[in-house]
VMD Tcl script that draws the C-alpha trace (Angstrom):
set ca {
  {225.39 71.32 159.65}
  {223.00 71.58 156.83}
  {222.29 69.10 154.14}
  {221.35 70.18 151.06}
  {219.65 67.59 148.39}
  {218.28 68.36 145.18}
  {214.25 67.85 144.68}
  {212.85 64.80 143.50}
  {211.28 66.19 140.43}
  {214.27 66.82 138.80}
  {214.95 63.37 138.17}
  {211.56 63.23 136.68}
  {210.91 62.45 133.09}
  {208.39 65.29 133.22}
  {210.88 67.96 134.13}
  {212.26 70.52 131.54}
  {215.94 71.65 132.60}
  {215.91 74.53 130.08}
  {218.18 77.93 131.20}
  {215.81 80.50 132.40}
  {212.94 78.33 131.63}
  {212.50 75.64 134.01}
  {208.95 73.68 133.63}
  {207.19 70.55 133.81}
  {205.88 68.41 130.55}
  {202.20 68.16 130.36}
  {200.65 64.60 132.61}
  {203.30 64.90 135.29}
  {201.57 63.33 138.28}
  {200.44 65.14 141.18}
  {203.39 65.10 143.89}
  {205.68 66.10 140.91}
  {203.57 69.25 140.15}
  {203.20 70.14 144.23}
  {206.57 69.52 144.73}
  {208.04 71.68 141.35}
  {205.60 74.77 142.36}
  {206.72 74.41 146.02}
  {210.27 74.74 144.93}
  {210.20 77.50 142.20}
  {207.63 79.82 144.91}
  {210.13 79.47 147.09}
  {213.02 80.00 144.73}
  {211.29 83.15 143.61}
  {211.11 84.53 146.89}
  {214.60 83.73 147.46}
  {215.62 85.88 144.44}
  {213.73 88.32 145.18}
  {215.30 88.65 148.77}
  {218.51 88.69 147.33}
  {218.01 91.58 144.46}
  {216.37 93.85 147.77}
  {219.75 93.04 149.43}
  {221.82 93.45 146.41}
  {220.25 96.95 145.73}
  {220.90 98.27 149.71}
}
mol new
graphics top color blue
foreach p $ca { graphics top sphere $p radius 0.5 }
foreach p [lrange $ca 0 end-1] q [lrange $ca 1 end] { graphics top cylinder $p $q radius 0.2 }
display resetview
């Protein structure tokens, strides 16, 4: 059974929720930053996965 639970930085005060344009606000501390590029590098590598399938 897998768990899924959201990041951390998204309760942040430093993260930007915008559609399409997701993004941290300038001073966010250091784990925030590692963990936000962590997550969207692996998010983009998910989509792209997914738009090679989707185009087999």
């Amino acid at each position: 059974m897998t768990t899924n639970t959201a990041p951390k930085f998204i309760t942040s005060p430093y993260f930007v929720s915008e559609v399409g344009n997701w993004h941290l606000k300038p001073g966010a501390p250091k784990e925030v930053v590692e963990e936000f590029e962590s997550f969207m590098e692996a998010h983009k590598k998910w989509e792209q996965q997914f738009d090679c399938e989707r185009k087999e």
